[in-house]
N, C-alpha and C positions, 0 to 999 in steps of 0.2 A: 826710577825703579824703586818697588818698593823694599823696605829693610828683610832681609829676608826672616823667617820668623820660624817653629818650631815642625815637623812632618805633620800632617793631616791636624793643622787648627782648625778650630771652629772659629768661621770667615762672616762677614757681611754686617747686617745691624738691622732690627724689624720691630719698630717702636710703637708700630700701631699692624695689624694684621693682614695687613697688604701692602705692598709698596711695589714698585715699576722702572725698570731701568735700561735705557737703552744705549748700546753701550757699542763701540767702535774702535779694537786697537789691532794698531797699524803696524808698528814697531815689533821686529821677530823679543818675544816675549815667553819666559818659562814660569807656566802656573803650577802652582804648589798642590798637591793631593789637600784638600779640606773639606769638612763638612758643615752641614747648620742646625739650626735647631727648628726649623722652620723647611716646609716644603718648596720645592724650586721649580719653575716651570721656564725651558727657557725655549725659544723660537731663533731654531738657526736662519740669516739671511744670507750671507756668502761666506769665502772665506776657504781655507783647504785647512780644513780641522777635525779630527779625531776627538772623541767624546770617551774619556775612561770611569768607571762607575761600577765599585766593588768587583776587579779585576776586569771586568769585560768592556771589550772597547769599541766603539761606532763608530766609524767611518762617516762621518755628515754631508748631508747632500741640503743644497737650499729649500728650504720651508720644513725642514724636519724640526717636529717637535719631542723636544728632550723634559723627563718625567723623573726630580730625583726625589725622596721619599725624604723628610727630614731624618738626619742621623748618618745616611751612606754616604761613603768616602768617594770622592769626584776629583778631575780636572780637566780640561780641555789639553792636546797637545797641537799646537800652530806648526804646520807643515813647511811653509812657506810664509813671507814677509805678504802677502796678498791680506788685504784689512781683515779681520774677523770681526762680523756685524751682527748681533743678535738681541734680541729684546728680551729681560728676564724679569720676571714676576715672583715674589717673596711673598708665600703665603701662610701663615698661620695654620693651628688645626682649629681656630676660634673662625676663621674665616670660614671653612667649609660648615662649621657648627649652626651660625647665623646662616647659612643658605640651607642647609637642612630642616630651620625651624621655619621656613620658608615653602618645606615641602621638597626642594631640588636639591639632590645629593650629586654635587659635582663634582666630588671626589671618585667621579667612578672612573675619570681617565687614568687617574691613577690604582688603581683598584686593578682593573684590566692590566696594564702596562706588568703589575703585580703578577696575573695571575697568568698572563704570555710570557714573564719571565723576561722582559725586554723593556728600557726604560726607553724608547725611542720610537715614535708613530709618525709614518709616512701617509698623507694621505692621500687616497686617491684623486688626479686632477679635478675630476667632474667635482668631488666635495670641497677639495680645496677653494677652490675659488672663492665663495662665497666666505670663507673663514678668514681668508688671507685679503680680503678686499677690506673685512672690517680693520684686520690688523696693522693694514696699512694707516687706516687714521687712526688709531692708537699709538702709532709708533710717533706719527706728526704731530698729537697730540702730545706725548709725552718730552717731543725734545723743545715742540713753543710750550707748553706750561701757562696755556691762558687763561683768563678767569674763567675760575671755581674747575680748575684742571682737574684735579684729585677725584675732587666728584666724577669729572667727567668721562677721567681714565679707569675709575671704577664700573661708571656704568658699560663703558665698552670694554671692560675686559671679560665684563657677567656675561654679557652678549659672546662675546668671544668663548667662553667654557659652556657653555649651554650650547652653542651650535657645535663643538666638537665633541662633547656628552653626547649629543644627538647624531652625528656621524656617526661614532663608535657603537651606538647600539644601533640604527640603522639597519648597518651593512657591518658586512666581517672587513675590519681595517688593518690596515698593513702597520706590522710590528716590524721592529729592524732587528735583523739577528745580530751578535754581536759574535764576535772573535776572542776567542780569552783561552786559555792554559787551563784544560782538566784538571790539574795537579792543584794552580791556586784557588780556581774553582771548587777542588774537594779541601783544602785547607780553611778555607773561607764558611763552608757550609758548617765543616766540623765544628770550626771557632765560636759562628754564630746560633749554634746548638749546645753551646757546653760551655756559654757564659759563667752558669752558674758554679760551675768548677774549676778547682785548679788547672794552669794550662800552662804547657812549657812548649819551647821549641823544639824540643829532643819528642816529648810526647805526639805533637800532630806531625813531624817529621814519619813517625812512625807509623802515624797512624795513615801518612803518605807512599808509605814504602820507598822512603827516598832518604838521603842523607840529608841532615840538616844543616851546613851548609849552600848544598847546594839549594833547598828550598827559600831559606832564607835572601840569595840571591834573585832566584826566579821571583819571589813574592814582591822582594822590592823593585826588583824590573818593571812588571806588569802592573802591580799597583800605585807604586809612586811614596810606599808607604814601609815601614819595617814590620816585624811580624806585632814583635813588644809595644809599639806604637799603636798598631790598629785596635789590639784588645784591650789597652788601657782606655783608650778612647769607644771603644762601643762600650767597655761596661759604664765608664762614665754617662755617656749618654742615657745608658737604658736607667744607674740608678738614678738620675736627674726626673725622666719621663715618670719613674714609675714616686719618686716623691712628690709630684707636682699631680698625678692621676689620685694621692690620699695616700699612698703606703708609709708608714712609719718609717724614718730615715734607718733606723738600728735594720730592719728587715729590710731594705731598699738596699745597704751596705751587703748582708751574705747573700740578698737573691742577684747579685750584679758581679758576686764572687772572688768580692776582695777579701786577705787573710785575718784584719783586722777592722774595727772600728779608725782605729788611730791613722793607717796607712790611705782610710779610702777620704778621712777627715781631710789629712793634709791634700792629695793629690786633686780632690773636690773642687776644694778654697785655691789651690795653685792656677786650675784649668778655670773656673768659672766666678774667682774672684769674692766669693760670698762661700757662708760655708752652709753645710745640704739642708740646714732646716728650712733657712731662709727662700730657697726656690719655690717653697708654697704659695707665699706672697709678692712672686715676680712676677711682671705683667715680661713678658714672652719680652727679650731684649739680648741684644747677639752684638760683641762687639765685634 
C-alpha cells in the first residue's frame, strides 16, 4: 500500500507527452482525490467502480470512456473487491498541439465532454465496436511491450482518438450524467470563478446559504477533498499554467489570488519543488 501522502496531490509522472498504462487492481484499495498537470483519458474495462471528478460522480459501466482535463480534482471509488481493469493515457497539451499542426484537432472529445458538462462518453454499440476492437491490441500491445512498442502504442492510440473524434461528431454521442450535490456544485463553480479573489469558508458558505460547517462537511464527502485544499491547489495550478503560457510570475501570483508574493513563493516551491520562474523552462514532468 502506498504511504499515504497529502488531500488531492498532484499524482503520476509524463516525461515525454504521451505515455500508456494498463493497469489491474485487485485488492479492495482507497484512492486519494488527486490531480495532474497533464490530460487523462482513461478506458473503463470492468470492475464495480465509481468515477468522482470535481464533485460529480459516475457510476461506470464497461467500455466507458472517462475525460479528465489537466488540473480537475479525480478519484476512482472501488465498490467491491471485483478487479478494476482500465487502460489510461497521459497526454500532454504539446501532444494535442503536434496533431493540430497536422491539421487534426483531437482534443475535441474533450472539448465536447467540456461543453456537455460530463467527463464520461458511452458509446453507442454500433460505434463501439470498431473503437473497442482496436483497443483491444492496444491494450495487448502495451502489456507485451515489443519491439519498437512505444511507436507502436502510439500509432494505435492516434488511430484510436481519431475514430472516436469521428464518432462524436458523426452522431450525437451519449454523455453520462453524473450525480453530485447542487450545494458542492454551487460552491465549486463560485470558487472556480473567484480564483482571483480573496476566499474564505465563512464567505462561499454564504454565498451557499448554508452554514459552514456543515458545507465544509458535505464538500469533503463528495469530493474527497477540504475546501482550503482544493483552492490552494487550483490557484496553484492555474498560476503554474498561466507562467508556463508567458505571464510574468509577479502577475501570475495576484491573477491566481494569493495575498502575497512571499506566501504564493513559499507554497509554489513546497507543492512543485522548484520555485515559479523556473516552470518556463520545464519540459511538462509530474512526479
Amino acid at each position: 500500500m502506498e504511504n499515504q501522502k497529502q488531500l488531492s496531490p498532484k499524482t503520476g509522472y509524463l516525461n515525454t507527452d504521451f505515455r500508456l498504462f494498463y493497469l489491474t487492481t485487485r485488492e479492495g484499495r482507497e484512492f486519494q482525490s488527486h490531480y495532474h498537470d497533464f490530460h487523462k483519458l482513461l478506458v473503463f474495462f470492468q470492475g464495480n467502480v465509481s468515477y468522482v471528478i470535481e464533485g460529480e460522480t459516475y457510476q461506470l459501466q464497461p467500455k466507458d470512456i472517462v475525460l479528465v482535463p489537466a488540473g480537475e480534482v479525480h478519484h476512482p471509488i472501488i465498490h467491491t473487491p471485483a478487479p478494476y481493469e482500465r487502460l489510461i493515457s497521459y497526454l500532454s497539451p504539446g501532444f494535442f498541439n503536434l496533431c493540430m499542426q497536422e491539421g487534426a484537432d483531437l482534443y475535441q472529445c474533450f472539448r465536447q465532454c467540456i461543453q456537455n458538462r460530463s467527463h464520461v462518453i458511452r458509446l453507442n454499440p454500433s460505434e463501439s465496436a470498431p473503437v473497442f476492437s482496436l483497443l483491444s491490441g492496444l491494450s495487448q500491445e502495451v502489456l507485451e511491450n515489443g519491439f519498437a512498442s512505444l511507436l507502436y502504442q502510439r500509432s494505435l492510440f492516434l488511430q484510436f482518438l481519431i475514430l472516436l473524434n469521428r464518432s462524436l461528431l458523426a452522431q450525437a454521442p451519449v454523455f453520462l450524467s453524473a450525480s453530485s450535490h447542487p450545494l458542492v456544485q454551487k460552491a465549486l463553480s463560485y470558487i472556480n470563478s473567484h480564483l482571483q479573489h480573496p476566499l474564505s469558508v465563512d464567505e462561499i458558505a454564504s454565498f451557499c446559504y448554508v452554514n459552514r460547517s456543515y458545507l465544509m462537511h458535505l464538500f469533503r464527502k463528495e469530493t474527497g477533498s477540504t475546501l482550503g485544499s482544493y483552492i490552494a491547489e487550483k490557484r496553484l495550478f492555474y498560476a503554474r499554467s498561466l507562467i508556463r503560457s508567458g505571464v510574468p510570475v509577479t502577475e501570475a501570483c495576484l491573477l491566481s489570488g494569493f495575498p502575497s508574493y512571499s506566501s504564493f513563493y513559499r507554497a509554489y516551491k513546497k507543492k512543485f519543488g522548484n520555485p515559479p520562474k523556473d516552470s518556463r523552462n520545464l519540459h511538462l514532468s509530474v512526479r
